[in-house]
N, CA, C and O of each residue as an XYZ file, in Angstrom:
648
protein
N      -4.920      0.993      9.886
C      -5.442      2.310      9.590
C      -6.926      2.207      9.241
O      -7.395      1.371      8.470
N      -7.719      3.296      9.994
C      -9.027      3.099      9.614
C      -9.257      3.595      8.089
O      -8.546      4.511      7.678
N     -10.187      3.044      7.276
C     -11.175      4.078      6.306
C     -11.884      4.472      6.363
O     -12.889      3.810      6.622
N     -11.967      5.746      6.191
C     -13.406      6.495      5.806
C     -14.304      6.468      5.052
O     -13.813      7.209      4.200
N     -15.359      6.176      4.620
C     -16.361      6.060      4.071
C     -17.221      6.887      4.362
O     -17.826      6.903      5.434
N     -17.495      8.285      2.716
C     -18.273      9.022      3.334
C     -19.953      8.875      2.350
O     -20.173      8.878      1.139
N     -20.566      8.798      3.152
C     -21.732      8.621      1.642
C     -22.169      9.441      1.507
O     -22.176     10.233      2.449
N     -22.684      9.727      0.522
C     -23.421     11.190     -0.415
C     -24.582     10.949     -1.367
O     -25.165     11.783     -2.061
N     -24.785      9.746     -1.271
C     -26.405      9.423     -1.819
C     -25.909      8.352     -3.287
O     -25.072      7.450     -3.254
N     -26.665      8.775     -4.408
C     -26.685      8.372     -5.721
C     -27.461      7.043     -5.640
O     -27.646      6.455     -4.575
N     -27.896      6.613     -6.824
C     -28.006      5.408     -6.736
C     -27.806      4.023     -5.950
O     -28.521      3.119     -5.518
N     -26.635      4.306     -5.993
C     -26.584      2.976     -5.201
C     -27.066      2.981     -3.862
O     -27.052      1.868     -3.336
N     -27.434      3.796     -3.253
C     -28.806      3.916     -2.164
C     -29.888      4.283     -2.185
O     -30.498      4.505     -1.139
N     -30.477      4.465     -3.498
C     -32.119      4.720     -3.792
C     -32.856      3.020     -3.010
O     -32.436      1.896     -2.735
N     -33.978      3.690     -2.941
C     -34.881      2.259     -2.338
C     -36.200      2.681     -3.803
O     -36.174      3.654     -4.556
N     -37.074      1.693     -3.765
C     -37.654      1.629     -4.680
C     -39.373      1.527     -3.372
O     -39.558      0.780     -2.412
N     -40.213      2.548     -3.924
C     -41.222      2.834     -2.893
C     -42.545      2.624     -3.085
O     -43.470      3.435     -3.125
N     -42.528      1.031     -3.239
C     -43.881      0.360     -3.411
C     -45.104      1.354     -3.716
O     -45.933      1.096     -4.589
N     -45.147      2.468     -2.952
C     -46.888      3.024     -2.715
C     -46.582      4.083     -4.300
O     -47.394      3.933     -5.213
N     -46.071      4.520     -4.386
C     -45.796      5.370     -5.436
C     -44.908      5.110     -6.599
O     -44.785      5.934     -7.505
N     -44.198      3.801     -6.573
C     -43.443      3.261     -7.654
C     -42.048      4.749     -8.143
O     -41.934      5.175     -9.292
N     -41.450      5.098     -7.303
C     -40.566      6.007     -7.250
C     -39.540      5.522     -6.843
O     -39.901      4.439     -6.382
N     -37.977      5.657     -6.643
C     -37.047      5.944     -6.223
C     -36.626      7.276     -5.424
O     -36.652      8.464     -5.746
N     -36.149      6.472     -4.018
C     -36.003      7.723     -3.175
C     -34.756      7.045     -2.237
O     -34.469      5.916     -1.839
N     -34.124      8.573     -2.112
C     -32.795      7.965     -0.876
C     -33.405      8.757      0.367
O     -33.596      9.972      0.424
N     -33.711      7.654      1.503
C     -34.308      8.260      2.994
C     -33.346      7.303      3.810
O     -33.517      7.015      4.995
N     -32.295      6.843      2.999
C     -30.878      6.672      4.363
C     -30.027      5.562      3.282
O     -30.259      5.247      2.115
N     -28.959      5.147      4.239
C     -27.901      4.682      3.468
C     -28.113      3.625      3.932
O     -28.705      3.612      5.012
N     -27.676      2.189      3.239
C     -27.451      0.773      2.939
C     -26.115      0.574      2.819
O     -25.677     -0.533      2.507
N     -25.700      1.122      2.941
C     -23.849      1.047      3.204
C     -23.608     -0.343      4.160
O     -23.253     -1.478      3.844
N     -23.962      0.259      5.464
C     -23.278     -0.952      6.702
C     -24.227     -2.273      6.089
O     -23.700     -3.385      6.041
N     -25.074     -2.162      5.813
C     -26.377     -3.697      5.054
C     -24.729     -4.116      3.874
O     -24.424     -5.307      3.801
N     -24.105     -3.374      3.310
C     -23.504     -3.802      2.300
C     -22.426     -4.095      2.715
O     -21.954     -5.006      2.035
N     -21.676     -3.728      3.632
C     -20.542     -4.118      4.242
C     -20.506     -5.428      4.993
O     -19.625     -6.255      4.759
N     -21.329     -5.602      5.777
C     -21.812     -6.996      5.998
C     -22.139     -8.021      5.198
O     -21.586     -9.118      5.281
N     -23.266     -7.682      4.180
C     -23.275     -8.830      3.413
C     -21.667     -9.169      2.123
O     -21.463    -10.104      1.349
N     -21.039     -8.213      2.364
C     -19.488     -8.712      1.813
C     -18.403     -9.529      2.789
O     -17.236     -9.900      2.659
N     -19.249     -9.594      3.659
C     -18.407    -10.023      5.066
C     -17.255     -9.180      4.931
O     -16.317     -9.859      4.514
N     -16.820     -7.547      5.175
C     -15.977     -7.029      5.070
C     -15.300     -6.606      6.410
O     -15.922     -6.086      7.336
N     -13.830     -6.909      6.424
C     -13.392     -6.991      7.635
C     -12.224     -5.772      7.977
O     -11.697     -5.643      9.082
N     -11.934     -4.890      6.755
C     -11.255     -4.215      6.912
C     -12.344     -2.997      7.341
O     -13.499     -2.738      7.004
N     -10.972     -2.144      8.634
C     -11.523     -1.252      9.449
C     -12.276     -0.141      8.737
O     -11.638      0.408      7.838
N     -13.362      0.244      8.937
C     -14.146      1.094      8.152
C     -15.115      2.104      9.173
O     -15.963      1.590      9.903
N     -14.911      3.457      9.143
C     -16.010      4.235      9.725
C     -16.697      4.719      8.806
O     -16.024      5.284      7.943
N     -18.103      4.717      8.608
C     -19.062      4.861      7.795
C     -19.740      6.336      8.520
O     -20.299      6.350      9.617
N     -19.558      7.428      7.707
C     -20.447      9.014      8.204
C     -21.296      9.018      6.893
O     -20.710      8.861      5.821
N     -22.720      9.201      6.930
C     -23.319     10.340      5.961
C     -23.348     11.543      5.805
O     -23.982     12.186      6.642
N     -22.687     12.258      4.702
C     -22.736     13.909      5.084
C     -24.015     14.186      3.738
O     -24.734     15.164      3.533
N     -23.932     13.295      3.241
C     -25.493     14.048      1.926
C     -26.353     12.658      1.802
O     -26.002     11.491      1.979
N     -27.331     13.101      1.514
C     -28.614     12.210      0.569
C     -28.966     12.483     -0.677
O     -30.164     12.342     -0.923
N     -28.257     12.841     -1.556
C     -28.554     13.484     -2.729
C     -28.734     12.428     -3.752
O     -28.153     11.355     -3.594
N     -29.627     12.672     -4.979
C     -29.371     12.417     -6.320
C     -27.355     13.676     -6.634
O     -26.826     14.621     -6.050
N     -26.996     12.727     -7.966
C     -25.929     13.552     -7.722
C     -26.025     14.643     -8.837
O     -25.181     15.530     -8.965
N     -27.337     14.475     -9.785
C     -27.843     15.728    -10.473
C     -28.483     17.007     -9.404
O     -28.641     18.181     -9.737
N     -28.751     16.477     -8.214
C     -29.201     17.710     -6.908
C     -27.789     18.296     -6.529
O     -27.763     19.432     -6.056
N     -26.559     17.569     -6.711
C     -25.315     18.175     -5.875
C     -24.542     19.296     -6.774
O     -24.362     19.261     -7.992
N     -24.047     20.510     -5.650
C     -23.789     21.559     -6.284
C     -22.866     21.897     -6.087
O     -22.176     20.989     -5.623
N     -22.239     23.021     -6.198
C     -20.613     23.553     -5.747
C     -20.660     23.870     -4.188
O     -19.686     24.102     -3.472
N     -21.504     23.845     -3.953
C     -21.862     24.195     -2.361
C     -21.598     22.605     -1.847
O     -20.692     22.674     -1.016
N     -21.930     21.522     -1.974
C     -22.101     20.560     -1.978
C     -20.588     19.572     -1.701
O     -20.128     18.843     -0.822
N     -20.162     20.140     -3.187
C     -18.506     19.573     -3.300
C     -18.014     20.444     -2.586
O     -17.555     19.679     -1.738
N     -17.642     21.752     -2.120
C     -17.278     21.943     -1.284
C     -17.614     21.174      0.411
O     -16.680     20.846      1.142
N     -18.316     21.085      0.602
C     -19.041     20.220      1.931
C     -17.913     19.080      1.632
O     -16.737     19.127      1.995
N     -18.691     17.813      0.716
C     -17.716     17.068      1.006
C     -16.224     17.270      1.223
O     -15.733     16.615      2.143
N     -15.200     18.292      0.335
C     -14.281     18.161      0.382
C     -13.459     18.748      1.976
O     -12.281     18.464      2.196
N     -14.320     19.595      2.988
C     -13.825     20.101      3.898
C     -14.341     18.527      4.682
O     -13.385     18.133      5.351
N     -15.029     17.962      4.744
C     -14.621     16.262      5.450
C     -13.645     16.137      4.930
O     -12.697     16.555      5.593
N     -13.246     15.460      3.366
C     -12.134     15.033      3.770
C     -11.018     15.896      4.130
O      -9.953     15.316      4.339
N     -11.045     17.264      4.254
C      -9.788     17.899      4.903
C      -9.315     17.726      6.417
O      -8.168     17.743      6.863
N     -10.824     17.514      7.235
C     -11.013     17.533      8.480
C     -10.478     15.962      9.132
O     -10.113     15.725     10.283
N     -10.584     14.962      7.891
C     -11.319     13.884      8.793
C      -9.231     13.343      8.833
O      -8.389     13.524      7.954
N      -9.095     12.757     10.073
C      -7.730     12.189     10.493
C      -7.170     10.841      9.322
O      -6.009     10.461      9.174
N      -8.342     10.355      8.648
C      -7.678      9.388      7.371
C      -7.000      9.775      6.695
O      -6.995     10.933      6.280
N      -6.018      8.647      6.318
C      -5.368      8.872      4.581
C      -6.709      8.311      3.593
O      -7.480      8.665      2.702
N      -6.540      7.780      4.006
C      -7.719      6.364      3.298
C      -8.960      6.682      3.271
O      -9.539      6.550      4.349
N      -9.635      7.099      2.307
C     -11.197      8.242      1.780
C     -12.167      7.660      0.750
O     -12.044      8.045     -0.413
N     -13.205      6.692      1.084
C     -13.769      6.170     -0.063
C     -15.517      6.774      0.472
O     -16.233      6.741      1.473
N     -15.545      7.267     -0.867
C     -16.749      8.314     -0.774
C     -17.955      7.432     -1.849
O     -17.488      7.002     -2.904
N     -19.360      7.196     -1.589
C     -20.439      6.840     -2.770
C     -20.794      8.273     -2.999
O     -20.655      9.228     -2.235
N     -21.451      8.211     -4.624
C     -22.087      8.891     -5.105
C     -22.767      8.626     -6.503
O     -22.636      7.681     -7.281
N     -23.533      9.765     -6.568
C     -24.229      9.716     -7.906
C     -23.007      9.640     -8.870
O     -21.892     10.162     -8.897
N     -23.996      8.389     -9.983
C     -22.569      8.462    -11.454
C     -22.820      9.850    -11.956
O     -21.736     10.400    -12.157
N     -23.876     10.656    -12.247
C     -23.825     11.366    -13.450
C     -22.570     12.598    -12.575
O     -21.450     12.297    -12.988
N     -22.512     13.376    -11.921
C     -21.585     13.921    -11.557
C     -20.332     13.526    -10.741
O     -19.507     14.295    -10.246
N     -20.356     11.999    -10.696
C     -19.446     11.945    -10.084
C     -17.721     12.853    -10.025
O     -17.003     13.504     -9.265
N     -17.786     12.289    -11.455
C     -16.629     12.704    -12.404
C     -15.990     14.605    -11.767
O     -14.835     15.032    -11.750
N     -17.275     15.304    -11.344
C     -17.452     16.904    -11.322
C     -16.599     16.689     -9.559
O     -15.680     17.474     -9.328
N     -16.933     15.744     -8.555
C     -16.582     16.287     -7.586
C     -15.502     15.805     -7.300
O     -14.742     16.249     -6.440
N     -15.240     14.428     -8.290
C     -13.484     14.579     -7.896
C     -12.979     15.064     -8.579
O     -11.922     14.433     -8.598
N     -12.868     16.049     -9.483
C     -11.674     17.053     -9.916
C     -11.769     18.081     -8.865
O     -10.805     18.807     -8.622
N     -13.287     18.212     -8.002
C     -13.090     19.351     -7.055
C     -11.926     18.661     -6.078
O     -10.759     19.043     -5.994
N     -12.538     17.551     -5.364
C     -11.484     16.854     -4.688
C      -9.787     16.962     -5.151
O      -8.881     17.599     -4.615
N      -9.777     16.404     -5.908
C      -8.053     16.259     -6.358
C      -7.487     17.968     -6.576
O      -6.298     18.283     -6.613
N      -8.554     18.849     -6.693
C      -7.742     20.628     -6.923
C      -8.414     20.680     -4.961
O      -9.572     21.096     -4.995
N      -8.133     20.490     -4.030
C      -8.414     20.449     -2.846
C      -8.061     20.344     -1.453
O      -7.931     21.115     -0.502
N      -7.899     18.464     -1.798
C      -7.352     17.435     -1.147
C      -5.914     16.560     -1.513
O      -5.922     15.541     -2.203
N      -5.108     16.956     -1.117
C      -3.902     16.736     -0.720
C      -3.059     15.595     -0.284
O      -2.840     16.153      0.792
N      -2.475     14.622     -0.188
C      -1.853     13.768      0.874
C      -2.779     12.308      0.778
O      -2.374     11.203      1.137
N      -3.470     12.467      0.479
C      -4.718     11.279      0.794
C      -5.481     10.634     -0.188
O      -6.019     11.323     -1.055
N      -5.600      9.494     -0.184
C      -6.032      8.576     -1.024
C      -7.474      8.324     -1.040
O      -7.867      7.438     -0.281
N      -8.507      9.056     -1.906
C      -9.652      9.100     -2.037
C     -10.145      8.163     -3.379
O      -9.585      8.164     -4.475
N     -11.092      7.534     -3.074
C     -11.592      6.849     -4.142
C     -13.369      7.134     -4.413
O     -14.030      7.298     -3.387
N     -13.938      7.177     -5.449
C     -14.740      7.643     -5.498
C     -15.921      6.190     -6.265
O     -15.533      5.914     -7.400
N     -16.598      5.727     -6.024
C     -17.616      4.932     -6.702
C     -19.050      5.427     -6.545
O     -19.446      6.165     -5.643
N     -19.940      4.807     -7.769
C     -21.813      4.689     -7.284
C     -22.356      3.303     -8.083
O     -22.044      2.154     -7.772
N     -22.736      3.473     -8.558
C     -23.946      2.052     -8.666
C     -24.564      2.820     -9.979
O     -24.807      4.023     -9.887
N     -24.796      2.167    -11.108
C     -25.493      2.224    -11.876
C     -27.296      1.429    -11.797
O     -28.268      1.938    -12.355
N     -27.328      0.482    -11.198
C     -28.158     -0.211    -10.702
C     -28.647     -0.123     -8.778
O     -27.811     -0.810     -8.191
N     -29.471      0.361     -7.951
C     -29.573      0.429     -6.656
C     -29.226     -1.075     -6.150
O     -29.519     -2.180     -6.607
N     -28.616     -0.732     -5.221
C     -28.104     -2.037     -4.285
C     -29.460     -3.447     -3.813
O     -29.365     -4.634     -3.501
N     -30.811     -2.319     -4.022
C     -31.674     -3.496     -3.313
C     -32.121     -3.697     -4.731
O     -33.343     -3.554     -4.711
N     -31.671     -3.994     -6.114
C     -32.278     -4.648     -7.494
C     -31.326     -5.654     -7.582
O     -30.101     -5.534     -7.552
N     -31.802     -6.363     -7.661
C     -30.942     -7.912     -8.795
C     -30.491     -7.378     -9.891
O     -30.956     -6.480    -10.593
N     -29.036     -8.342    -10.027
C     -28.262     -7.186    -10.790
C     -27.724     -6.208    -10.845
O     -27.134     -5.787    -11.839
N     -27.870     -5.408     -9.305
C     -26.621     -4.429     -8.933
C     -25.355     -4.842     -8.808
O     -24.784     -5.811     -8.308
N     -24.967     -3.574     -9.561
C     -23.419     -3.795     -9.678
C     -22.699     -3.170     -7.849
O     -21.519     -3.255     -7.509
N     -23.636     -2.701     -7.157
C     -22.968     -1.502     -6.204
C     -22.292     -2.342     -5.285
O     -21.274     -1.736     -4.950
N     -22.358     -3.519     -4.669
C     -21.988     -4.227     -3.876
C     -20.251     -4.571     -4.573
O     -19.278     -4.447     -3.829
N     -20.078     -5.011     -6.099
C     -18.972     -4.903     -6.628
C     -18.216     -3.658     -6.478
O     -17.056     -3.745     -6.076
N     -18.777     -2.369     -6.780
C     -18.168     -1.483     -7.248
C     -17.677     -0.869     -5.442
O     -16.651     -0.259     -5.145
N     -18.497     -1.179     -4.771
C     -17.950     -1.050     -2.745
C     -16.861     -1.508     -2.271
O     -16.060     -1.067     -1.447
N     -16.947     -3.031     -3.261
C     -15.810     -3.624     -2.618
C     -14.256     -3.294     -3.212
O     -13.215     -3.162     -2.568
N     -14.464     -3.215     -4.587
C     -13.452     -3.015     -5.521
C     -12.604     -1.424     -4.938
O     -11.410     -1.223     -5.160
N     -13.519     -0.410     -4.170
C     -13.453      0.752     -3.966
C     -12.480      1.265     -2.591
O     -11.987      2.324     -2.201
N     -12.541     -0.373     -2.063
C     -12.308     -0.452     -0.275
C     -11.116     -1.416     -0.623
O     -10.102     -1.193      0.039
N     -11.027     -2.576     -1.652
C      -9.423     -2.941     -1.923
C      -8.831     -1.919     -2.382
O      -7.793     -1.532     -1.845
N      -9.392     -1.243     -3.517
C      -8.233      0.036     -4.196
C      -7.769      0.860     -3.235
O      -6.607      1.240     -3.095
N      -8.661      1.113     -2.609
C      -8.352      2.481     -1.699
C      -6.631      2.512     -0.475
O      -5.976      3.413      0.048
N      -6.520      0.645     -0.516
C      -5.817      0.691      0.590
C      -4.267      0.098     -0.431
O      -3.194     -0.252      0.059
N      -4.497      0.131     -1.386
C      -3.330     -0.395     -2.620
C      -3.260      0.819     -3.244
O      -2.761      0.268     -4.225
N      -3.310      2.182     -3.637
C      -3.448      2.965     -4.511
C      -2.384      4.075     -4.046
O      -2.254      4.401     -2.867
N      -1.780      4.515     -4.904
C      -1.294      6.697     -3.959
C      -1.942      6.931     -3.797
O      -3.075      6.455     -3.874
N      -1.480      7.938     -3.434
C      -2.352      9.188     -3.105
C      -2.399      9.968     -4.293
O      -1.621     10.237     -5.208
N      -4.012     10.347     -3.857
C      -4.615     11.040     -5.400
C      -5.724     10.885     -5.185
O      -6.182     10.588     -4.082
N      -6.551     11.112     -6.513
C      -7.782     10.864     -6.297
C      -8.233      9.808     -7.864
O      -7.970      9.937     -9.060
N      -8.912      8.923     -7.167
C      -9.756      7.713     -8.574
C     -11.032      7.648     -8.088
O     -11.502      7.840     -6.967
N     -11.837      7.125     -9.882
C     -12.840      6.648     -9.813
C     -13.289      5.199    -10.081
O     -13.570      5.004    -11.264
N     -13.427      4.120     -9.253
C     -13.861      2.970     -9.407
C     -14.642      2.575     -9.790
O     -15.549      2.794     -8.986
N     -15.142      1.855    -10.898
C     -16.008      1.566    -11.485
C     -16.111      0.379    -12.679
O     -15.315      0.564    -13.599
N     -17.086     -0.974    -12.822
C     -17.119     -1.603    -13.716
C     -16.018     -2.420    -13.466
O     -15.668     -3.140    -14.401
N     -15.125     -2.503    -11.982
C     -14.310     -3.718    -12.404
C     -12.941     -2.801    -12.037
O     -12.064     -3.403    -11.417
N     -12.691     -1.346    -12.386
C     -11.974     -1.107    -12.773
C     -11.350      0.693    -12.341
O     -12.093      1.652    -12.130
N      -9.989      0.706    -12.313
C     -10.104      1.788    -10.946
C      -9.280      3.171    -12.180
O      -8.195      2.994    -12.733
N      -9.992      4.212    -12.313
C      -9.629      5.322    -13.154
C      -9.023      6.550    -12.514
O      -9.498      7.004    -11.472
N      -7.806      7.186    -13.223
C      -7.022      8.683    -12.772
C      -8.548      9.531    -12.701
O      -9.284      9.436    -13.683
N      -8.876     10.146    -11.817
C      -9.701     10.897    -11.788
C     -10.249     11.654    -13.209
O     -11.389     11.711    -13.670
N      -8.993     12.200    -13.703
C      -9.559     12.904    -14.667
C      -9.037     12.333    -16.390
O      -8.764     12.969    -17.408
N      -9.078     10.643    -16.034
C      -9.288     10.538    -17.419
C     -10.418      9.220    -17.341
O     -10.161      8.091    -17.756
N     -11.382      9.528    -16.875
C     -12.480      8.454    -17.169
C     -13.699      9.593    -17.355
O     -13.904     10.584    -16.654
N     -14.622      9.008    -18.820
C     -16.560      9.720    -18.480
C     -17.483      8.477    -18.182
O     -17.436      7.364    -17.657
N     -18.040      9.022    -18.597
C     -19.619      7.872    -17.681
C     -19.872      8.022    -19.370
O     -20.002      9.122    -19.908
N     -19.918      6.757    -20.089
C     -20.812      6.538    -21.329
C     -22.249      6.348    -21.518
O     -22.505      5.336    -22.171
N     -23.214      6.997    -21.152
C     -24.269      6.918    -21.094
C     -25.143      5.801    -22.188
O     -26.149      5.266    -21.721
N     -24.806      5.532    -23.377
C     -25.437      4.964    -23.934
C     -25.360      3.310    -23.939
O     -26.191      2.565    -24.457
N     -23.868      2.826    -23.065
C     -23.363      1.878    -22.955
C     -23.451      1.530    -21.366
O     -23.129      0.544    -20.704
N     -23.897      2.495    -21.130
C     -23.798      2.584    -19.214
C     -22.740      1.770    -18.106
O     -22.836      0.882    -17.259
N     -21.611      2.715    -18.714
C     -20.262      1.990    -17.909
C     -19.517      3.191    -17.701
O     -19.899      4.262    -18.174
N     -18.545      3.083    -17.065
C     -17.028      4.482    -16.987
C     -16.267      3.646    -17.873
O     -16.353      2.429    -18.037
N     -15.455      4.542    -18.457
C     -14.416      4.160    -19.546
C     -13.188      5.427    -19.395
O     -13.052      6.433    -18.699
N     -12.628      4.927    -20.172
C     -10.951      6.078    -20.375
C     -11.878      6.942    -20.896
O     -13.052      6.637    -21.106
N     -11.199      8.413    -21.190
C     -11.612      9.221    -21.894
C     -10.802      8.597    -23.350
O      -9.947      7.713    -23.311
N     -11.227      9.192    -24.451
C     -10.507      9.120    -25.997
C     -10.116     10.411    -26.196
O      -9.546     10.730    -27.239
């Protein structure tokens, strides 16, 4: 069975832009990351956004979620921004149906030493094909019910909710 992989920007595809010392997403590093994991399970890679995931809106989560209604997978592993991640899979899981979506981003961009995103890709693409159906968020090692993990900002990890 193939997976889907849909990307939507966040971090873990910012590039860092020498002339102006900025962060900017002007395309995805996905397939660069799939390769350097030597990853062999079947994977179609679409971009439907470039966003920061503080730019993504209800207009937005809707978008993504009619891919995954459309797209012929069970198997749905989407990147995105951490700070909302959390916002578009509860849209997802009140949505999407039947299918096993997993959701990760990168606290660190993929092209810094010390990104976690290359972990959190892979961890995202084993869960996805071991998991129900439902919807999770992968992150830090570690794979969460959609709606009981936040993003701890001061500790900069996903955790259970308390």
């Amino acid at each position: 069975m193939t997976i889907k992989l849909f990307v939507t920007g966040g971090t873990i595809d910012k590039r860092y832009n020498e002339l102006n010392g900025t962060l900017s997403l002007d395309g995805t590093q996905i397939p660069d990351m799939l390769a350097q994991g030597r990853c062999l399970a079947d994977i179609s890679v679409e971009t439907i956004l470039l966003k920061d995931s503080l730019d993504i809106h209800a207009e937005d989560r809707d978008y993504i979620c009619t891919h995954c209604l459309r797209c012929d997978s069970t198997q749905i592993v989407i990147t995105h921004g951490t700070d909302t991640l959390s916002e578009t899979a509860a849209v997802l899981a009140q949505k999407v149906h039947n299918k096993t979506i997993v959701l990760l981003g990168a606290m660190i961009p993929f092209v810094f030493k010390g990104s976690d995103a290359l972990f959190n890709l892979g961890g995202a693409i084993t869960a996805v094909q071991c998991l129900p159906v439902g919807v999770y968020i992968n992150m830090n090692g570690q794979i969460f019910d959609w709606d009981q993990v936040i993003k701890n900002t001061q500790k900069g990890i996903f955790q259970v909710k308390i």
